[in-house]
N, CA, C and O atoms as a MOPAC input file, in Angstrom:
PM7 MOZYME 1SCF
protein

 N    112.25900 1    70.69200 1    83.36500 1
 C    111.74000 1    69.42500 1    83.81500 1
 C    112.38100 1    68.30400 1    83.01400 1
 O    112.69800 1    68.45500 1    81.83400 1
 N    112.54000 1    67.31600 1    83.60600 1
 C    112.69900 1    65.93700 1    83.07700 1
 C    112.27100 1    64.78700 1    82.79300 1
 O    111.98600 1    64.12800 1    83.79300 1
 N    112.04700 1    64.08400 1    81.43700 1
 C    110.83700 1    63.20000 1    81.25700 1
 C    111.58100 1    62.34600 1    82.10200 1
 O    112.73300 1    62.69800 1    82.35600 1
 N    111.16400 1    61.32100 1    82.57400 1
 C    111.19800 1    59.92400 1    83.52900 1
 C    111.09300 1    58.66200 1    82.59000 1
 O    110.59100 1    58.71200 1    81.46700 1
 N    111.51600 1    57.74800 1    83.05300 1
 C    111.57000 1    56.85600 1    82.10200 1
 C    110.34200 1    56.19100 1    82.93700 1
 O    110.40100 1    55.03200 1    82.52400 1
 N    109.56500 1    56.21900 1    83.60500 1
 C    108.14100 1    55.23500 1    84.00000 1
 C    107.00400 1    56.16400 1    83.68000 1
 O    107.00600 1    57.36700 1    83.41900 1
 N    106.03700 1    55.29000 1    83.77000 1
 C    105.33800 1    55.92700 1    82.55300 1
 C    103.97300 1    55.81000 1    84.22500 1
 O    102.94100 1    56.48100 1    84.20200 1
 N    104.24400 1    55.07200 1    85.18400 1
 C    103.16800 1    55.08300 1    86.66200 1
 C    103.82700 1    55.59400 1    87.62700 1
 O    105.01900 1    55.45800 1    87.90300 1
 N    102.57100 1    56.52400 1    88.43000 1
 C    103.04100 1    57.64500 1    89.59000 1
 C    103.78900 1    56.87900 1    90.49400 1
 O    103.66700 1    55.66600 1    90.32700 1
 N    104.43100 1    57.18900 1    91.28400 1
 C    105.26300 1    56.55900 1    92.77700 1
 C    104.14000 1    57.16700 1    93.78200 1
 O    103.37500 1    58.10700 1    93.56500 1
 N    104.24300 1    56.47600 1    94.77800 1
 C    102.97300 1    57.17300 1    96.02100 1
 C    103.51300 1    58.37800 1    96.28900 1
 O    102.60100 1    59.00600 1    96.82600 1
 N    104.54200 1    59.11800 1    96.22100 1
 C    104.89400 1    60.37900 1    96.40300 1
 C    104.43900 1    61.07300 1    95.49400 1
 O    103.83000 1    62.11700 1    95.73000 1
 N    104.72100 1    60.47000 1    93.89200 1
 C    103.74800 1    62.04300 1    93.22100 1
 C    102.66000 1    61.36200 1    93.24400 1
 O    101.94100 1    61.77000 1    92.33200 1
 N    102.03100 1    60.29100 1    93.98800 1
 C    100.51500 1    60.32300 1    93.64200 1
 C     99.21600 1    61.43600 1    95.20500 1
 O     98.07400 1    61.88500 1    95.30400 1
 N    100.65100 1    61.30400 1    96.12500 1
 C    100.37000 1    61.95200 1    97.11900 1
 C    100.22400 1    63.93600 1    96.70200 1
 O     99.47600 1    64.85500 1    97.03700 1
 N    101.72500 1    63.72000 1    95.59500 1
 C    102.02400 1    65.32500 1    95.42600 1
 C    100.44700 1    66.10900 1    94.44300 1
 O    100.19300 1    67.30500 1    94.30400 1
 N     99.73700 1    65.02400 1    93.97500 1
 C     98.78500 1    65.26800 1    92.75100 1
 C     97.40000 1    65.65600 1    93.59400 1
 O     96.52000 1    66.44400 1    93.24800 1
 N     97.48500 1    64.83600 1    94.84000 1
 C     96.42100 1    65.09500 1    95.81300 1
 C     96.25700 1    66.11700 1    96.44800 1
 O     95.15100 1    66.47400 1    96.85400 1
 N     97.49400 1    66.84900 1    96.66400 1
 C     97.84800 1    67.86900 1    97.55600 1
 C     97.73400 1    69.26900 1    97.09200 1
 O     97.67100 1    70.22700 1    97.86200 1
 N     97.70700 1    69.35700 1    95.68000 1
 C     98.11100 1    70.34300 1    94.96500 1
 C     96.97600 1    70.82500 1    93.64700 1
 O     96.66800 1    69.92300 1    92.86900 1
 N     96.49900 1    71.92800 1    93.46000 1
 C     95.76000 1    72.00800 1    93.07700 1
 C     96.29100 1    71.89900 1    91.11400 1
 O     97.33000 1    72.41300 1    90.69900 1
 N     95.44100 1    71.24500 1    90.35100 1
 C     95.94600 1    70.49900 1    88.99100 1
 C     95.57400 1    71.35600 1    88.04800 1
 O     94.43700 1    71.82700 1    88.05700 1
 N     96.51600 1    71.68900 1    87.06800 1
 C     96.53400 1    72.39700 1    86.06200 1
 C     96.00600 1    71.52900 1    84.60100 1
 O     96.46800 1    70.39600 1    84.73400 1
 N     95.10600 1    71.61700 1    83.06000 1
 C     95.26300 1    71.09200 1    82.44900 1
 C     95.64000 1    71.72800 1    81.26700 1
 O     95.39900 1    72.92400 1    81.10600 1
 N     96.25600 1    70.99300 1    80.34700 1
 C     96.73600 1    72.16000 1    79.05400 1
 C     96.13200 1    70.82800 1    77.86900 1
 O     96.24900 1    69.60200 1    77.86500 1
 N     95.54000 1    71.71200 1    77.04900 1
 C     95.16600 1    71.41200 1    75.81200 1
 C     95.40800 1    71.86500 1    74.79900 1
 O     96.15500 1    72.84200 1    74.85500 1
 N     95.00900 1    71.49700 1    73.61900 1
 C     95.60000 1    72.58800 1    72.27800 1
 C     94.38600 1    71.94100 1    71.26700 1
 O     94.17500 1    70.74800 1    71.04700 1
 N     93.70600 1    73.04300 1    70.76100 1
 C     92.80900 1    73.30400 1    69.76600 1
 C     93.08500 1    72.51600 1    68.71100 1
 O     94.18700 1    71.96700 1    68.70900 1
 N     92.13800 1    72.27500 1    67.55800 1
 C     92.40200 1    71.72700 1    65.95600 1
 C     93.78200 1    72.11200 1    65.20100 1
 O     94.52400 1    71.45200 1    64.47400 1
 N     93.83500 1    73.68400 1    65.75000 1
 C     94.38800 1    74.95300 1    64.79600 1
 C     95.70400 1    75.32200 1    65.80200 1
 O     96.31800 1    76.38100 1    65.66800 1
 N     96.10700 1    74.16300 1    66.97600 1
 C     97.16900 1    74.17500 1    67.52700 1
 C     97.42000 1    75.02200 1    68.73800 1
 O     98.32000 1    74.88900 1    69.56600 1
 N     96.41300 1    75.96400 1    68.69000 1
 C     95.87600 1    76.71900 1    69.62800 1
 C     96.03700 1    76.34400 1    71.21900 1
 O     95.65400 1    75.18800 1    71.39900 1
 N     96.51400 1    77.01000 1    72.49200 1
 C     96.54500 1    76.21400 1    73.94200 1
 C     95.64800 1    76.80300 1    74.36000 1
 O     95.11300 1    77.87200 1    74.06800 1
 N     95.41200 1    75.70700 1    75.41300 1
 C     94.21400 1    75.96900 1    75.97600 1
 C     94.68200 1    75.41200 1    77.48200 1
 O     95.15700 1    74.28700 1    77.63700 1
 N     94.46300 1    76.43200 1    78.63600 1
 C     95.37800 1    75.65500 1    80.22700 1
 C     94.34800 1    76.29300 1    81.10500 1
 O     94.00000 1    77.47200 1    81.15600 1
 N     93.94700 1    75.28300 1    81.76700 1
 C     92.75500 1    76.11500 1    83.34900 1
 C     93.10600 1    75.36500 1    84.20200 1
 O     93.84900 1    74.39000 1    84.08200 1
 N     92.48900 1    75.85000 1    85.32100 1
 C     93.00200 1    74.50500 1    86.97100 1
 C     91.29600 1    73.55200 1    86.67200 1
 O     90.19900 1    73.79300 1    86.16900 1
 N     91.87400 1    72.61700 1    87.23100 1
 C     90.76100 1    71.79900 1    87.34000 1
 C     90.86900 1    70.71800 1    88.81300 1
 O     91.41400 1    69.67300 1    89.16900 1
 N     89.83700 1    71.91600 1    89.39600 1
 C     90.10700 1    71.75600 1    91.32400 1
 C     89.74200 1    69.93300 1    91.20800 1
 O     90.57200 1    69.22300 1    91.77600 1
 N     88.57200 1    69.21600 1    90.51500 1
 C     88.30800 1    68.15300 1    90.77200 1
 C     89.02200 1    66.71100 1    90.62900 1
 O     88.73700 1    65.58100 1    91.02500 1
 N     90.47100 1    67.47700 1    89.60200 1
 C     91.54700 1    66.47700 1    89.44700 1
 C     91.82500 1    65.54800 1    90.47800 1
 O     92.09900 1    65.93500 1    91.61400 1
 N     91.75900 1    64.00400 1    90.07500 1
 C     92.79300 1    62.93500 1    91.19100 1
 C     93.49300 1    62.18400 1    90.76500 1
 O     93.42300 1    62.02600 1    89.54600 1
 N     94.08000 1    61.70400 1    91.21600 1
 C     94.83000 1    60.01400 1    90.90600 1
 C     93.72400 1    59.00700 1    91.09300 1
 O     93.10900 1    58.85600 1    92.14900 1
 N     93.53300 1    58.36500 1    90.03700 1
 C     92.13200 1    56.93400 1    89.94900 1
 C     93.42900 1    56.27400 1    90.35500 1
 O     93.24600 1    55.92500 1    91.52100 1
 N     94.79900 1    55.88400 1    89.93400 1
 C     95.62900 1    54.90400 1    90.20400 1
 C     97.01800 1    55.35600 1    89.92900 1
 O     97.41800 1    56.51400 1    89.80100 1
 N     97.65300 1    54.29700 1    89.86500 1
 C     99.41400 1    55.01800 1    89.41700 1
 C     99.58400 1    55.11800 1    87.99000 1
 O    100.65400 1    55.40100 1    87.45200 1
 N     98.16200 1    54.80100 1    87.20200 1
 C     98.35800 1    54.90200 1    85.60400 1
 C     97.61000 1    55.81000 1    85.11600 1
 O     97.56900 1    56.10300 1    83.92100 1
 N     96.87400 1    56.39800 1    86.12400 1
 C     95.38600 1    57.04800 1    85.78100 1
 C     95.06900 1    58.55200 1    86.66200 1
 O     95.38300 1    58.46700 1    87.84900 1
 N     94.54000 1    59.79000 1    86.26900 1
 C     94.36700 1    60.87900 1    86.50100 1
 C     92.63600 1    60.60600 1    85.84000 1
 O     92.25400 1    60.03000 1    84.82100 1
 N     91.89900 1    61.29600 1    86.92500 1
 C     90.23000 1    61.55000 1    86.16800 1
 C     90.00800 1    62.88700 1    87.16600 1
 O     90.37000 1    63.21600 1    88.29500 1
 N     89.17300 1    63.48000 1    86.04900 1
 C     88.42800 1    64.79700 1    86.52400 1
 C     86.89500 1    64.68200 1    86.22900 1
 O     86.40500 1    63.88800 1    85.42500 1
 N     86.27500 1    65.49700 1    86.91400 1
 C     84.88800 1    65.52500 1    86.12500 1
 C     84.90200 1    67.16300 1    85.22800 1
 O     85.42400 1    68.22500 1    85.56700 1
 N     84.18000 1    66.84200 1    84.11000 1
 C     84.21700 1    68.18800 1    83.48300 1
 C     82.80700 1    68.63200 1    83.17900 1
 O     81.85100 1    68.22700 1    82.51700 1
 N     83.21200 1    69.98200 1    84.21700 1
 C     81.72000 1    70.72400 1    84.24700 1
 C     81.17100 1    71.61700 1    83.64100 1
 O     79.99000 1    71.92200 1    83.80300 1
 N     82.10800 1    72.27300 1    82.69900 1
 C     81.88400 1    73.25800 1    81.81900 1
 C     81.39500 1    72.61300 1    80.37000 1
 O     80.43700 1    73.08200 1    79.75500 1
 N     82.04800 1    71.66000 1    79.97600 1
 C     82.14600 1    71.20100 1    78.78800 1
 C     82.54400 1    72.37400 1    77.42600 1
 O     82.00400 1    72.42500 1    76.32100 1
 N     83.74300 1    73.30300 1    78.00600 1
 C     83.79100 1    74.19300 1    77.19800 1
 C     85.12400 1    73.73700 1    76.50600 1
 O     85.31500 1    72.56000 1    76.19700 1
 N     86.09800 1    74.81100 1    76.26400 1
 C     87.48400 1    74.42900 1    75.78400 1
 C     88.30800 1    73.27200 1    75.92300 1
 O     88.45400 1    72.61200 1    74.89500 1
 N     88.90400 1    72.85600 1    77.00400 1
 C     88.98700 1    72.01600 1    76.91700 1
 C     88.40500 1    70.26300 1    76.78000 1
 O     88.92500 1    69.15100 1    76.69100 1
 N     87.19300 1    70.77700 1    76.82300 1
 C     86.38400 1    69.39300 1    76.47500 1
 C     86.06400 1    69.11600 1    75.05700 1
 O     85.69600 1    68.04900 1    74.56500 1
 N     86.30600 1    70.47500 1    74.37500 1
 C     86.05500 1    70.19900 1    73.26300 1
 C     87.50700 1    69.98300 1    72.69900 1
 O     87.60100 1    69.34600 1    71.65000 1
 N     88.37300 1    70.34200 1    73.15700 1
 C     89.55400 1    69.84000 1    72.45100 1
 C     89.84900 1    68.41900 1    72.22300 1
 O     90.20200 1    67.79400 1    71.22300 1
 N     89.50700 1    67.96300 1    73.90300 1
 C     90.00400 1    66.30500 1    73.89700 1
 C     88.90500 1    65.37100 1    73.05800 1
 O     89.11600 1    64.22000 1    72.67700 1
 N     87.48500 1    66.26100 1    72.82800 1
 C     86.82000 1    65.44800 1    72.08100 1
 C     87.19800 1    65.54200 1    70.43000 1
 O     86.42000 1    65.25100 1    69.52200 1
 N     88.67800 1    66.05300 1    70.26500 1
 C     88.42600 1    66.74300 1    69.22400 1
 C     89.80300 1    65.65900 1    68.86000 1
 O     89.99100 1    65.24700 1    67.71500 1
 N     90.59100 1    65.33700 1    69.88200 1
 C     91.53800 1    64.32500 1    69.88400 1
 C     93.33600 1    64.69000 1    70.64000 1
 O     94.38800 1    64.05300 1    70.59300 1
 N     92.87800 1    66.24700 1    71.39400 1
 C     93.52700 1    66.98800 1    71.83400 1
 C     94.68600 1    65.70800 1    73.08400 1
 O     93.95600 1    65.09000 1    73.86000 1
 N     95.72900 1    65.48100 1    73.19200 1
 C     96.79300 1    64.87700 1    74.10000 1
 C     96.44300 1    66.01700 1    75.30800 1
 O     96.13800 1    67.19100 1    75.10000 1
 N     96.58000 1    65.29900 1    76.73400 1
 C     96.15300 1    66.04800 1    77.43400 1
 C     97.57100 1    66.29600 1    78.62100 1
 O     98.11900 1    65.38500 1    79.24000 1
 N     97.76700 1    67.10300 1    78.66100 1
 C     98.78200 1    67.56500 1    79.56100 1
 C     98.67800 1    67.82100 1    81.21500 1
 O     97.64600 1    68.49000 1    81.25800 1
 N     99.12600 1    67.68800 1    82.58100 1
 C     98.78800 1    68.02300 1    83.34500 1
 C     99.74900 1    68.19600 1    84.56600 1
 O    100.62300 1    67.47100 1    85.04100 1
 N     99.30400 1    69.31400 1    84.86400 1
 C    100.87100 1    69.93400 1    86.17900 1
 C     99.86600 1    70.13000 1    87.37500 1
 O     98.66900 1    70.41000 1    87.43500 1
 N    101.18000 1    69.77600 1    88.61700 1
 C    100.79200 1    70.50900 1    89.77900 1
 C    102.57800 1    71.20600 1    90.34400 1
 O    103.73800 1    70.83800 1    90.16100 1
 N    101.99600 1    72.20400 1    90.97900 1
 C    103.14100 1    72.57700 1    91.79800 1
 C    103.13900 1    72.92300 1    92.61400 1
 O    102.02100 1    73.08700 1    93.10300 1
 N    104.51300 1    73.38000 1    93.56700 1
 C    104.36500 1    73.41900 1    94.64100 1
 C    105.40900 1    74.91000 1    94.60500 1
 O    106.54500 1    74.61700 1    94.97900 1
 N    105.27300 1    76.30200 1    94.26800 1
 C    106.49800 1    77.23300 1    94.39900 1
 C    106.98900 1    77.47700 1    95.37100 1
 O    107.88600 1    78.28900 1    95.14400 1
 N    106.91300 1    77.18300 1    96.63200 1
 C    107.86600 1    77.40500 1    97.78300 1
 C    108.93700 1    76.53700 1    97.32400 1
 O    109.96700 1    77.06300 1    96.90100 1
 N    108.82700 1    75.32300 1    97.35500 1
 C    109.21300 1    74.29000 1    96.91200 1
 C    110.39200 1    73.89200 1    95.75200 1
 O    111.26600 1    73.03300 1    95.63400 1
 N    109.80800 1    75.20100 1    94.86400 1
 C    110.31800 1    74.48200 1    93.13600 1
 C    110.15900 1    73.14700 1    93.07500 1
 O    111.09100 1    72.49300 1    92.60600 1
 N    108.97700 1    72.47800 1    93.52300 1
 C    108.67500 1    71.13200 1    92.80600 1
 C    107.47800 1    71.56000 1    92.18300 1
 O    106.60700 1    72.38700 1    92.45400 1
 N    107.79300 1    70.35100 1    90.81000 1
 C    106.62600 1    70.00000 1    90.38200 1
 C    106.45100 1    68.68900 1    89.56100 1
 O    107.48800 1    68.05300 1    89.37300 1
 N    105.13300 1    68.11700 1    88.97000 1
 C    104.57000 1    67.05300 1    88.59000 1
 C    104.24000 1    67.36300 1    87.34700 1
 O    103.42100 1    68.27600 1    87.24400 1
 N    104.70300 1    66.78600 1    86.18500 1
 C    103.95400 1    67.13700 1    84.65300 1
 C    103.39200 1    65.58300 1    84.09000 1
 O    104.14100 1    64.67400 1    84.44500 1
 N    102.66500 1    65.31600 1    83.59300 1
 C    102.09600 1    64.02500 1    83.40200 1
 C    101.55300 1    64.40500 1    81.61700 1
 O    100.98300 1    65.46300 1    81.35300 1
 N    101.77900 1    63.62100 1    80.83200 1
 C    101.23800 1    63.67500 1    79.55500 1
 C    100.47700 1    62.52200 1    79.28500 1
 O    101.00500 1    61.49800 1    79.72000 1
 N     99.37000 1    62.35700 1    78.68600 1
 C     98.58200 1    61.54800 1    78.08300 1
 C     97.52500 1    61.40700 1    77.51600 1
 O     97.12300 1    62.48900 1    77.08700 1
 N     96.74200 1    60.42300 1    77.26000 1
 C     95.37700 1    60.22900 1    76.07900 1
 C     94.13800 1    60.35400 1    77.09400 1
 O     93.89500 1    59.49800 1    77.94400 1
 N     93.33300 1    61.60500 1    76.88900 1
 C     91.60800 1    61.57100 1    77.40500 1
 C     91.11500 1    61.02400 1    77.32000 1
 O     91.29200 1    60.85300 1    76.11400 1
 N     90.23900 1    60.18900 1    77.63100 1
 C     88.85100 1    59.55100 1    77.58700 1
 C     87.44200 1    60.00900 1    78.01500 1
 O     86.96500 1    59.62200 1    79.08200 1
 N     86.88200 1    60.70400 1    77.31300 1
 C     85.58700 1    61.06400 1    78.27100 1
 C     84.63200 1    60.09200 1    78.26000 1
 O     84.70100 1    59.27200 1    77.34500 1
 N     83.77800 1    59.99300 1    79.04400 1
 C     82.65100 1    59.71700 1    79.56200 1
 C     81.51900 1    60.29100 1    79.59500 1
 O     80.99600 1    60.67100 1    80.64300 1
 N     81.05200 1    60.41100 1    78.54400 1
 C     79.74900 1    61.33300 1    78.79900 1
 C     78.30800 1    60.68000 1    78.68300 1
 O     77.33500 1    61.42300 1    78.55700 1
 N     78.13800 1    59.15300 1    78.72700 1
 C     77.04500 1    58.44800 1    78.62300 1
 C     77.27100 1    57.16400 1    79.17200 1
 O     76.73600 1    56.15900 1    78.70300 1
 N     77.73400 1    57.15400 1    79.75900 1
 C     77.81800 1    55.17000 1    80.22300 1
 C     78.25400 1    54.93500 1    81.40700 1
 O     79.12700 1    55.64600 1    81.90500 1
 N     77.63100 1    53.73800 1    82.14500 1
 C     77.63500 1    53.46800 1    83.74500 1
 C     78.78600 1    53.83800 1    83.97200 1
 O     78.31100 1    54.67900 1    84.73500 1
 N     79.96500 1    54.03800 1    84.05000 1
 C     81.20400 1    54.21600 1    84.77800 1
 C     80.77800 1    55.85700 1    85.36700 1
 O     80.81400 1    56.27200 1    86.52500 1
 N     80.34800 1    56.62500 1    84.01800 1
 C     80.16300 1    57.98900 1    84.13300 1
 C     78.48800 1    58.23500 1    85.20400 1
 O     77.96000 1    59.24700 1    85.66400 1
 N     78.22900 1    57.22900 1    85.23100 1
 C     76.76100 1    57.44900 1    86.14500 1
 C     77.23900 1    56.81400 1    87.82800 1
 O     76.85800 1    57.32000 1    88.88400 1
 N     78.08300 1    55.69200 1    87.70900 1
 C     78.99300 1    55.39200 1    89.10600 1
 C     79.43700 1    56.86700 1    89.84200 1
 O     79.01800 1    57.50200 1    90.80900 1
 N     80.52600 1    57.05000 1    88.82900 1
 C     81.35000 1    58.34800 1    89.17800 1
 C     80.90500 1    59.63000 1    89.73600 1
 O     81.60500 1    60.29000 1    90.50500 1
 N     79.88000 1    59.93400 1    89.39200 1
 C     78.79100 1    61.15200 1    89.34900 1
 C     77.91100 1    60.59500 1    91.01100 1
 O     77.78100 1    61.19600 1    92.07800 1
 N     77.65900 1    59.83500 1    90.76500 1
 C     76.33800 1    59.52000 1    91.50600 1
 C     77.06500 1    60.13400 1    93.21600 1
 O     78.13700 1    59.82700 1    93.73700 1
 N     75.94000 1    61.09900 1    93.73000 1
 C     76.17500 1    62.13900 1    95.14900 1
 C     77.30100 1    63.01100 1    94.72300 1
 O     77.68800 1    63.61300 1    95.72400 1
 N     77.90700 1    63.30100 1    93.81100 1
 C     78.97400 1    64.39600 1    92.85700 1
 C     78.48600 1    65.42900 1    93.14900 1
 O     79.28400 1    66.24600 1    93.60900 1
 N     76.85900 1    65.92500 1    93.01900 1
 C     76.40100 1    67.13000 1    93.08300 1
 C     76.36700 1    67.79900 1    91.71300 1
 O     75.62900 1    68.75700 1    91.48700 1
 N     77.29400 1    67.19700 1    90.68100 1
 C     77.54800 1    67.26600 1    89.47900 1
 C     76.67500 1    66.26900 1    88.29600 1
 O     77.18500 1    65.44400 1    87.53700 1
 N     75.35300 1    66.60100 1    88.40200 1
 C     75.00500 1    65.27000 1    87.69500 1
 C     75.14600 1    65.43600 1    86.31100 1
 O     75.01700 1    64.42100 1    85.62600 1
 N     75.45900 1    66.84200 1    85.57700 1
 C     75.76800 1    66.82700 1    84.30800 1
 C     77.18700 1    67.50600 1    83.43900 1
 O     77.30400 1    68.11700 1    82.37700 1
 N     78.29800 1    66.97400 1    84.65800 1
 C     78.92200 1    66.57200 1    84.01100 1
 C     79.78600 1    65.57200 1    83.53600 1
 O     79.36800 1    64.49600 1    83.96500 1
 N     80.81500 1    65.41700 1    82.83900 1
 C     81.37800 1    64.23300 1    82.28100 1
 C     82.14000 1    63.70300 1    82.76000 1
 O     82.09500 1    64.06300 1    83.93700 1
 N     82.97100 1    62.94600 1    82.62100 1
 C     84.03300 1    62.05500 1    83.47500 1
 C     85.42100 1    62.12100 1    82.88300 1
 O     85.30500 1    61.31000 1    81.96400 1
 N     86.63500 1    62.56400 1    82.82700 1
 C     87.19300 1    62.50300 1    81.84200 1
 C     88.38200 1    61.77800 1    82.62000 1
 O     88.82900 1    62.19800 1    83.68700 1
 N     88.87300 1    60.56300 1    81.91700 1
 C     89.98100 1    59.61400 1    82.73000 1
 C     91.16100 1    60.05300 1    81.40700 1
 O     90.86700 1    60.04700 1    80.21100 1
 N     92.61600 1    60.44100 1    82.01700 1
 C     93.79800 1    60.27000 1    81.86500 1
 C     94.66100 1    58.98400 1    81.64400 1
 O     95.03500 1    58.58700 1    82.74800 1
 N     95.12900 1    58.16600 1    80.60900 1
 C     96.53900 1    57.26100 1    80.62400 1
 C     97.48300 1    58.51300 1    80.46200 1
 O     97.62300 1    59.43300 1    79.65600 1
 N     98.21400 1    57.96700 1    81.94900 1
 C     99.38000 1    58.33400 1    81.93100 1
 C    100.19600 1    57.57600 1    81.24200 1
 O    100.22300 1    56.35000 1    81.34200 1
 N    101.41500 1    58.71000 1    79.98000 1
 C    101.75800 1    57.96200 1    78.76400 1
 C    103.27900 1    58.89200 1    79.00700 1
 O    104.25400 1    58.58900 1    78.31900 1
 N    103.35100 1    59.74400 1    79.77500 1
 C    104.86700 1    60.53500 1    80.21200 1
 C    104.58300 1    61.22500 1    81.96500 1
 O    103.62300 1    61.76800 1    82.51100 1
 N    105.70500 1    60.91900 1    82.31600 1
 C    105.50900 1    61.53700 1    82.96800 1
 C    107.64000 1    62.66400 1    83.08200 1
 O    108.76700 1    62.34100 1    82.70900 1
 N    107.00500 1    64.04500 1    83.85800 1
 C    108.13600 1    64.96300 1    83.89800 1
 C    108.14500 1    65.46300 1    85.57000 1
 O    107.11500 1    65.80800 1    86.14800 1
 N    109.41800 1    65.43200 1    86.17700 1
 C    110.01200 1    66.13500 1    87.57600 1
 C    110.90400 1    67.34200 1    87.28100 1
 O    111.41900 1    67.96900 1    88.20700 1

């Protein structure tokens, strides 16, 4: 893959991010990875990736821990794919996270928004 020199999606990978089910990779205190799909992944914008997180297990504790958050989709018929790097934010107490949620079906879990800070093709 190749980093890109823009750091916001084009409507094609914001289309390709929609289409495709999203991978996240984290890494522990102790450097440790940590990678699951996370079906609820979207594009909030061309700067922004948010999921809701329902487990609050590994990877939630990583990014609360200060973990850089990594994120792929692909397509293998294809050989395309989307890699996006950047800083977590969760949400786990405040109106944005009660907006977001509200008819989710998910009322306890968190919100976690992405800056996109790299992106790779």
């Amino acid at each position: 893959m190749k980093k890109l020199s823009a750091t916001k999606l084009t409507k094609e990978q914001q289309e390709f991010f929609t289409s495709h089910l999203a991978y996240l990779a984290t890494v522990d205190k102790d450097g440790n990875p940590q990678v699951g799909p996370k079906a609820s992944m979207t594009v909030l914008d061309d700067g922004h990736l948010q999921y809701l997180e329902k487990t609050q297990a590994h990877a939630y504790e990583n990014l609360k821990n200060g973990s850089k958050a990594a994120v792929v989709v692909a397509d293998v018929p294809t050989h395309t794919n989307v890699r996006v790097v950047g800083t977590a934010h969760v949400h786990e107490d405040d109106d944005y996270r009660a907006k977001v949620l509200e008819g989710s079906g998910f009322p306890n879990a968190y919100v976690v928004v992405i800056d996109i800070e790299e992106i790779y093709e």
